[in-house]
C-alpha positions in Angstrom: 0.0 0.0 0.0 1.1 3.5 -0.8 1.9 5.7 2.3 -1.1 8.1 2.0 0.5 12.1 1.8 -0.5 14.2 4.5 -3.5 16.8 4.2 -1.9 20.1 2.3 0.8 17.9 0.4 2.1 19.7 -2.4 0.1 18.3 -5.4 2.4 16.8 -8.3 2.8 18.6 -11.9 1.0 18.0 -14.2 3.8 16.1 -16.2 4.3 13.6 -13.3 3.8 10.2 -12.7 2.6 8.2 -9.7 5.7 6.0 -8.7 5.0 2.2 -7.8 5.1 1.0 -4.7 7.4 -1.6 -5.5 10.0 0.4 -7.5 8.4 -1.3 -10.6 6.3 0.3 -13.7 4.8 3.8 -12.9 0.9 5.0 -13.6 0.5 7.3 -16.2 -2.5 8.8 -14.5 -2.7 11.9 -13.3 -4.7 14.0 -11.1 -5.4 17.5 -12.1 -6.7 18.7 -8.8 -4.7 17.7 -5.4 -6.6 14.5 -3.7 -5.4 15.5 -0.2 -6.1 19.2 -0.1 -9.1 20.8 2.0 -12.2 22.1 0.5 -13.8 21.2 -2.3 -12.1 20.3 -5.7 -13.1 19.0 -9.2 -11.1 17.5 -11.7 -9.9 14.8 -13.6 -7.9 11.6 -13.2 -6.0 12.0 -16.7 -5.1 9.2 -18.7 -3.0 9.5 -22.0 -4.8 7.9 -24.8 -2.9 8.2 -28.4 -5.4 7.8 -31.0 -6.4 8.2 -34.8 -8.5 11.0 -34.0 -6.0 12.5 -31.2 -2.3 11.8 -31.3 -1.9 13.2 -28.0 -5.4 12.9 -26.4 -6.8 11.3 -22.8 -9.2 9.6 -21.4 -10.3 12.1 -18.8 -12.3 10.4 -15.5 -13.8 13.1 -13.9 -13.4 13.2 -9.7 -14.3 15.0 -7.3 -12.6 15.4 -3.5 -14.6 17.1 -0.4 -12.3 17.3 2.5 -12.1 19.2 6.1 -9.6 18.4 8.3 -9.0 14.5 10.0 -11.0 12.1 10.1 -12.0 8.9 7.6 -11.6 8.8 3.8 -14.8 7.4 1.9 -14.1 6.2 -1.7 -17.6 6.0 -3.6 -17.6 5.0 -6.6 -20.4 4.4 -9.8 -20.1 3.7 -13.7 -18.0 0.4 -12.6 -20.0 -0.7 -15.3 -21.4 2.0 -17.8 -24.6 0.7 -18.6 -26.1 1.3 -14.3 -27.0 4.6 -13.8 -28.2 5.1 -9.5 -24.6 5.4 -9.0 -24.0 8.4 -11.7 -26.9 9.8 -10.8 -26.7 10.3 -7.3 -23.2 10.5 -7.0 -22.8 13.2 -9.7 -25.9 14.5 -7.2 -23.7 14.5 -4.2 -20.5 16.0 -5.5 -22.7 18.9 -7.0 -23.9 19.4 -3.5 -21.1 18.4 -0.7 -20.1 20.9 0.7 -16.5 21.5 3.0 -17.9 22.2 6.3 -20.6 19.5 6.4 -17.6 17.0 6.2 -15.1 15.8 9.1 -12.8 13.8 6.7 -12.9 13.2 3.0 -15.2 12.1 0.5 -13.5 10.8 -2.6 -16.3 11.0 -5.4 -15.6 8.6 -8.7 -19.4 8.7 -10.0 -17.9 7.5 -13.8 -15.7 4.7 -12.8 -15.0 3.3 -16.0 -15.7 6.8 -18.2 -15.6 5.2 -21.4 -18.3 3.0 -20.8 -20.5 5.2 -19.1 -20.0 7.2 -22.4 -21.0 4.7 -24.3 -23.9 3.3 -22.0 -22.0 -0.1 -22.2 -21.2 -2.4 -19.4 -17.3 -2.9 -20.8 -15.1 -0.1 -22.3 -15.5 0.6 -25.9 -11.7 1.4 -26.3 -10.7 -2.0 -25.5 -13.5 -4.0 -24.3 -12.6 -4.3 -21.0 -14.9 -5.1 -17.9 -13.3 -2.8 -15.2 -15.0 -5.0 -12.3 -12.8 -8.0 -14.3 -10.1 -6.4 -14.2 -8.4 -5.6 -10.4 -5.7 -4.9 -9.4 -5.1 -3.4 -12.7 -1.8 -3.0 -14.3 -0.1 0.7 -15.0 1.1 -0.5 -18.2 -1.9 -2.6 -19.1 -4.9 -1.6 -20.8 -6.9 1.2 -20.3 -9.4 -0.7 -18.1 -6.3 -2.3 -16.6 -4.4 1.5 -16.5 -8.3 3.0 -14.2 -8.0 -0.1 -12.3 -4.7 0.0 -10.9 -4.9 3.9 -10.5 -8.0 3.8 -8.6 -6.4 0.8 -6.5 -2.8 2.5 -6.2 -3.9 6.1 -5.0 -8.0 6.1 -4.2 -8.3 3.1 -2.2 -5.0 3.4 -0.5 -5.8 6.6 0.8 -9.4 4.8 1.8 -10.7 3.8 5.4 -13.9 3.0 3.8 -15.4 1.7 -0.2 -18.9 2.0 -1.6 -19.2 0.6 -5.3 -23.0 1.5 -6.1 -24.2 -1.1 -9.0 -27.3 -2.2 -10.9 -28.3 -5.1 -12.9 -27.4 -3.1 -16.4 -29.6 -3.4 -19.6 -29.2 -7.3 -19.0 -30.4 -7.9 -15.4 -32.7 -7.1 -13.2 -32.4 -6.7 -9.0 -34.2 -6.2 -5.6 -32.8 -3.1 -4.5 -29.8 -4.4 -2.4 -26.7 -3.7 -0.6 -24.6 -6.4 -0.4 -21.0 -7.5 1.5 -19.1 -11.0 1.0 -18.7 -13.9 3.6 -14.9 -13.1 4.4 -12.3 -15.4 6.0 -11.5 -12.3 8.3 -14.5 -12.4 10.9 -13.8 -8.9 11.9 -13.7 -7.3 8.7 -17.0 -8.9 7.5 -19.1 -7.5 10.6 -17.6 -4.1 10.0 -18.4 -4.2 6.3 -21.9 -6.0 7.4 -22.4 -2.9 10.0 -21.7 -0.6 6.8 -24.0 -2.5 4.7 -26.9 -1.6 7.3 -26.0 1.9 7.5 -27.1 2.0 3.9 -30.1 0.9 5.0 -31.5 -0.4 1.2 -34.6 -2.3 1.7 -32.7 -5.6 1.0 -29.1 -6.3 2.5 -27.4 -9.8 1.1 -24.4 -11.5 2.0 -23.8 -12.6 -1.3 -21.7 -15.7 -3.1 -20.7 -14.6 -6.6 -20.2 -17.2 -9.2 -16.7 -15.8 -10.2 -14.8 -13.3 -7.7 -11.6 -13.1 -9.8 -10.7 -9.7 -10.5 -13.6 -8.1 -8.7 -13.3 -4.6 -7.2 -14.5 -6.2 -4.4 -11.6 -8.6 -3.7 -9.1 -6.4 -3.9 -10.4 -4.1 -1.8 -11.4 -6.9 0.8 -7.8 -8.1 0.6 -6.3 -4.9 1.4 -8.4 -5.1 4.4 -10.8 -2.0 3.4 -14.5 -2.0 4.5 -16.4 -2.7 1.2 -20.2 -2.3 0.8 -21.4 -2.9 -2.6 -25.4 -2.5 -4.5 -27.6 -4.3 -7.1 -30.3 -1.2 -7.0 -32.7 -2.6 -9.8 -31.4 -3.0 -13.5 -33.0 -2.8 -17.3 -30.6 -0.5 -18.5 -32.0 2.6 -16.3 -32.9 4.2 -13.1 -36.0 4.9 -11.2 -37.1 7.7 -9.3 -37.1 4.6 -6.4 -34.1 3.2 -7.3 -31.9 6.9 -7.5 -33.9 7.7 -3.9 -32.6 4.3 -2.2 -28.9 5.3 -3.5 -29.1 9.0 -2.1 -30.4 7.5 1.0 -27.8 5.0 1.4 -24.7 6.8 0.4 -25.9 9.3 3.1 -26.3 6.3 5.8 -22.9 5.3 4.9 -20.8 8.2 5.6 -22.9 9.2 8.5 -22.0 5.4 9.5 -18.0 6.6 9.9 -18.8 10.1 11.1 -18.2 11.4 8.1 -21.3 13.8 7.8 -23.6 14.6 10.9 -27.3 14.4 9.1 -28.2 11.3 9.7 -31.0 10.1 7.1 -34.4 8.3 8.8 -34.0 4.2 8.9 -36.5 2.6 6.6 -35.3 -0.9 7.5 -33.9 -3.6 5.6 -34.6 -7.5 5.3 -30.9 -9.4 5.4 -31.0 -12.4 2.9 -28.1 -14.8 2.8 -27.2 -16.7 -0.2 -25.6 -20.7 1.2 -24.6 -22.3 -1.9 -25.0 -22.6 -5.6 -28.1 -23.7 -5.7 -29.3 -20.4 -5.6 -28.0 -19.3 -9.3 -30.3 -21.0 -12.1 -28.6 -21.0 -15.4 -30.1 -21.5 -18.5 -29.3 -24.4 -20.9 -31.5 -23.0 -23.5 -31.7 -20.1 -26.1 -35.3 -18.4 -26.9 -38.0 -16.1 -25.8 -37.9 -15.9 -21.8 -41.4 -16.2 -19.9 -40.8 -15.7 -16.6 -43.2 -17.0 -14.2 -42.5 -16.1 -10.7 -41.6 -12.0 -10.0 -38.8 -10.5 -7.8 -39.6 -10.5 -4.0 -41.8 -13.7 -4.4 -40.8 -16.7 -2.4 -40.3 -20.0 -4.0 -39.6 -23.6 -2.5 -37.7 -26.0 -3.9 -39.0 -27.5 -7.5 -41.4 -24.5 -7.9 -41.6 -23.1 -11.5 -39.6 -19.8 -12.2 -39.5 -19.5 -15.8 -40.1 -21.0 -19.3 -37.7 -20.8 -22.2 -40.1 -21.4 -25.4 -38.4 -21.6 -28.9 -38.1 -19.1 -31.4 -37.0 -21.1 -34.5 -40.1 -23.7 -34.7 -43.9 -24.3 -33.5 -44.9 -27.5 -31.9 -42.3 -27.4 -30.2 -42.5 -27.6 -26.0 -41.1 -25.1 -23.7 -38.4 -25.9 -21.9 -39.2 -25.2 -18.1 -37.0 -24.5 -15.2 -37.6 -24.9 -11.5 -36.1 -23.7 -8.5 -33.6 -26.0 -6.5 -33.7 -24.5 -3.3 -36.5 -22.3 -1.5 -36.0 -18.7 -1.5 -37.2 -15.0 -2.7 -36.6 -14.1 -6.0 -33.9 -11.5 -5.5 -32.7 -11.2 -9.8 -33.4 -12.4 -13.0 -32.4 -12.4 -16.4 -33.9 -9.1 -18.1 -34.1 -9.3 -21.9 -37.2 -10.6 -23.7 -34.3 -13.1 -25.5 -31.7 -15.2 -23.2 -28.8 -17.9 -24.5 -27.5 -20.8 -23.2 -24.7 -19.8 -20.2 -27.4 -17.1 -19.1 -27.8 -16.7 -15.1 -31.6 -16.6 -15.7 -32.9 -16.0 -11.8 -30.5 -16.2 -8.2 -32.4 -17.1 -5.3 -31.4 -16.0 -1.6 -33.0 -17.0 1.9 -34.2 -14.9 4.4 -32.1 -14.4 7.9 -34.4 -14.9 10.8 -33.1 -12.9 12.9 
C-alpha cells in the first residue's frame, strides 16, 4: 500500500507520474486537482490515450474530492460498469452538492468509474473491451481498463478507510434493490463491512456468493483489508425515481456510519438475505424467448416453477421449463425478452431470521 501524503501535500505537476510502490512500472494517470487538499475540488484523473483521432489525447475520468480536516476517507464510486446509472446519478448528485464544512474527513467521489463506458452506456469499455470489475488490481502498463483499475487501487483506495461501489443489474439484469457485502475469512472485517451495509439501509441487505470473484473490485479491496459495501439497485438499463432515492439515502447512511457527515438520514429498514450455496443461481441451458413466471420478491420452494424458455426457431415445439432448486425469494433475473444458453436466468437467496 502507498503511504497516504499528508493533508496540504504539495500536489504533483501535471507532467508527473505516480511512482509504484514496489519500485516497478509507474501509472500514467494523473490527477489535475490535489486529492489530499481541503475544501472542495473538481477534476480529472488523466489518462494519455494516443489515437487516430487525437495523437496526443486522454481519457479524462472526472473526480471530485470534499475534505475538512481528520477524520476517515470514503471512496464512492459508480459507472464500474457504464450501462447502471443510480450510481451516476446520485453521485454526480452528491459532488454537486457536498459541501467543505458539512464534512469531518474526506469524501473521494468517482461517480464514472469506468468513463468510457459510461460514455458509451456499455457495461465494458469501448476502447478495449474491457470489464473494469474484471479487471483488479489493474496494471499501469496494461490496458486502459487495466491502466483506471490500478490507478483507482494505487492512490484512491490506499488513501481509503472506507469503499462503496454502487451497481445495478445493467440493460441485461434485473435486482431487488440491495446492498450487499461477501462472507470473508477475516470475521472482523466482515461484521464491520456487514455494519456498513446496514448503515445503507437499502430495503434488501445480502451477503452474497458470486459465481466468479476473480478480478472483482470487491476482492481487492477486501484483501487490502478496506471496509467494502457494494449494491444491485434494480437494473434494465436505467434508473427509477425509487431506485436513484434508495442510493441517495444510502450513500448518506454510509458516511454518516463513519462520522463522516452529521445528518443522519431516517431508517426505513432492511430485510438481510443470505445466499448458502450454488443452488441459488439458475442458469439456462437453453436459447429463446424468456417467460418468466415467478416475480422478484416472491418466495419460491424448492422445485417450484420460475420461468419457461419457449423456442423461437419452430412451432410444436414444447417449452423448456426451469424450476427452483432450493426455497427462497426471487432476489434477480435475467432481463431481456431473449436469453442464451450460459445465461444466469434468476438467483435465489434465503431470508435471515433474525
Amino acid at each position: 500500500m502507498i503511504p497516504v501524503p499528508p493533508s496540504g501535500a504539495a500536489h504533483p505537476p501535471a507532467s508527473s507520474v505516480v511512482s509504484a510502490p514496489d519500485g516497478g512500472a509507474q501509472s500514467p494517470v494523473v490527477p489535475t486537482i490535489d486529492l489530499d487538499a481541503d475544501g472542495v475540488h473538481h477534476g480529472f484523473l488523466k489518462l494519455p490515450w494516443s489515437r487516430d483521432d487525437s495523437a496526443w489525447g486522454a481519457v479524462m475520468v472526472p473526480v471530485t474530492v470534499v475534505a475538512r480536516g481528520n477524520g476517515p476517507t470514503a471512496l464512492l464510486t459508480g459507472g464500474n460498469h457504464g450501462d447502471e446509472y443510480e450510481g451516476p446519478i446520485a453521485l454526480a448528485r452528491l459532488a454537486n452538492t457536498l459541501r467543505a464544512e458539512d464534512v469531518r474527513g474526506r469524501v473521494i467521489i468517482l461517480p464514472f468509474m469506468n468513463h468510457p463506458a459510461v460514455l458509451a452506456g456499455r457495461r465494458t469499455s469501448p476502447i478495449d473491451g474491457g470489464n473494469l470489475n474484471r479487471s483488479f488490481p489493474g496494471r499501469p502498463d496494461g490496458s486502459i481498463t487495466q491502466k483506471i483499475a490500478d490507478f483507482v487501487m494505487r492512490e484512491l483506495v490506499a488513501r481509503a478507510d472506507c469503499v462503496l461501489d454502487i451497481h445495478a443489474g445493467g440493460r441485461t439484469l434485473d435486482f431487488l434493490p440491495f446492498a450487499a457485502v461477501h462472507v470473508l475469512a477475516d470475521t472482523d472485517l466482515q461484521s464491520r463491512c456487514e455494519a456498513a451495509m446496514r448503515a445503507f439501509d437499502a430495503p434488501w441487505s445480502l451477503r452474497m456468493l458470486e459465481l466468479d470473484s476473480v478480478g472483482l473490485f470487491d476482492t481487492v479491496v477486501e484483501g487490502a483489508g478496506k471496509v467494502f459495501v457494494t449494491t444491485e439497485l434494480g437494473g434494465g438499463g436505467s434508473a427509477t425515481a425509487r431506485s436513484v432515492d434508495i442510493a441517495t439515502h444510502g450513500i448518506q447512511g454510509f458516511l454518516h456510519h463513519f462520522g463522516i457527515v452529521d445528518n443522519s438520514p431516517p431508517r426505513h429498514g432492511s430485510v438481510l438475505l443470505d445466499m448458502p450455496d450454488g443452488d441459488c443461481y439458475v442458469g439456462c441451458e437453453h436459447a429463446g424467448m424468456l417467460e418468466m413466471c415467478r416475480d422478484l420478491g416472491d418466495t419460491v420452494h424448492n422445485g417450484d416453477l420460475l420461468a419457461r424458455v419457449h423456442s423461437i426457431t419452430r412451432t410444436g415445439e414444447a417449452a423448456v421449463e426451469y424450476h427452483a432448486g432450493r426455497d427462497g425469494i426471487l432476489v434477480a433475473r435475467h432481463f431481456p425478452g431473449l436469453i442464451q444458453i450460459g445465461d444466469t436466468l434468476a438467483v435465489l437467496a434465503e431470508e435471515v431470521m433474525a
